[in-house]
C-alpha positions in Angstrom: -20.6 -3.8 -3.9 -23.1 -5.1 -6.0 -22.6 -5.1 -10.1 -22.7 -0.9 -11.0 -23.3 0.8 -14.3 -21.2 2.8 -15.3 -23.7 5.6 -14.7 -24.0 4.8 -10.6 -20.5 4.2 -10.5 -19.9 7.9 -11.8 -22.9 9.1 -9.5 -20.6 7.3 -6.2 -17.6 9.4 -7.2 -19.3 12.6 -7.9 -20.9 12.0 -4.1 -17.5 11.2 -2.6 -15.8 14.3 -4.3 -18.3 16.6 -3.0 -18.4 15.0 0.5 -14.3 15.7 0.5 -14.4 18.8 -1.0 -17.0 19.9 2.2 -14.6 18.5 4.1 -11.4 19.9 2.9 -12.9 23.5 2.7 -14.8 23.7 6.3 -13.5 26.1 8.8 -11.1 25.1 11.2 -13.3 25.8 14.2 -16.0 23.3 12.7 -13.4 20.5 11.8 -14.0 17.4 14.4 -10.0 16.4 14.1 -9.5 13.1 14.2 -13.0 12.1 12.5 -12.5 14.1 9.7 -9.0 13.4 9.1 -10.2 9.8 9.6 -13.3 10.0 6.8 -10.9 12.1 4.3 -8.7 8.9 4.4 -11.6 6.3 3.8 -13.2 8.8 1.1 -9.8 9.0 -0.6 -9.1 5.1 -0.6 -12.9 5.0 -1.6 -12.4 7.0 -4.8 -9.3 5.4 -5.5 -10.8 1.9 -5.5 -14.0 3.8 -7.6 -11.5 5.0 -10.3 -10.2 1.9 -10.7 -13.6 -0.1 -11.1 -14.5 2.6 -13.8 -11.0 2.1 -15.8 -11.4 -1.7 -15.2 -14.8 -1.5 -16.5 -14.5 0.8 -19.3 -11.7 -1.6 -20.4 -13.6 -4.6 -20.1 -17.6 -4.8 -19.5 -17.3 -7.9 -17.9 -14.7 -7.2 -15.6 -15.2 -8.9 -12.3 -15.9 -6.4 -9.1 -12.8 -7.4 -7.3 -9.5 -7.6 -9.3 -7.5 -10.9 -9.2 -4.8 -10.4 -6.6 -1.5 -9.5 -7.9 1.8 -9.8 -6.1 3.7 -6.0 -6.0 7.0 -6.5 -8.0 10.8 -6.6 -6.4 11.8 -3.3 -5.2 15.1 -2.8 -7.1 15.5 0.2 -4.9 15.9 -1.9 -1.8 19.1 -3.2 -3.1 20.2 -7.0 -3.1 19.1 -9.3 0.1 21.6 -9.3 2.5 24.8 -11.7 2.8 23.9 -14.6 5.1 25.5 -14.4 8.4 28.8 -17.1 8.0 29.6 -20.1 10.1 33.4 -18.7 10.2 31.8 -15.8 12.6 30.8 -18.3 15.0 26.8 -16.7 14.9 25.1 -20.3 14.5 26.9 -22.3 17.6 27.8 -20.7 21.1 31.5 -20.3 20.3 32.7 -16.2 20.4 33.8 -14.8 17.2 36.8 -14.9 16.4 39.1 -12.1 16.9 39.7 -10.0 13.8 43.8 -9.2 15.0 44.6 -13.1 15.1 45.7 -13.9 12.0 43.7 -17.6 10.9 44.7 -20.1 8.2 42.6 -20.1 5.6 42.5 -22.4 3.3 
């Protein structure tokens, strides 16, 4: 996308809005399925990516096209990484585990 005013930025959205609106409210028996399911999903990711040009821009004027990419942070929701598998359970030579009902000195 080349550099937008703000004005034809506005003018995009407004365009995409009424294309999915059109969508969104045609009759079942004119829906094309797939296609328009399909083109709802682009128009939405389209608009998103429109909004956020206009908030970058509106923020800063000079405000490059294409944000600089940023890494997502940790998910604390996911919970800690999990325990590495131990040598003790024999999982890194070809050795079976070792039976859970023998009792083993540990040090």
């Amino acid at each position: 996308m080349k550099k937008t005013s703000e004005g034809s930025l506005l003018d995009r959205i407004e365009a995409l809005v009424e294309e999915e609106q059109r969508l969104r409210s045609a009759p079942v028996e004119e829906r094309v399925g797939d296609d328009d399911d399909r083109r709802l999903e682009l128009i939405g990711a389209e608009l998103d990516r429109c909004w956020a040009l206009l908030r970058r821009r509106r923020a800063d004027p000079n405000a490059p096209l294409d944000p600089p990419e940023v890494p997502d942070p940790p998910n604390d929701l996911d919970g800690p990484d999990p325990e590495p598998p131990h040598l003790e359970h024999g999982v890194h030579d070809d050795q079976p585990a070792p039976d859970p009902d023998v009792p083993r000195d540990i040090p």
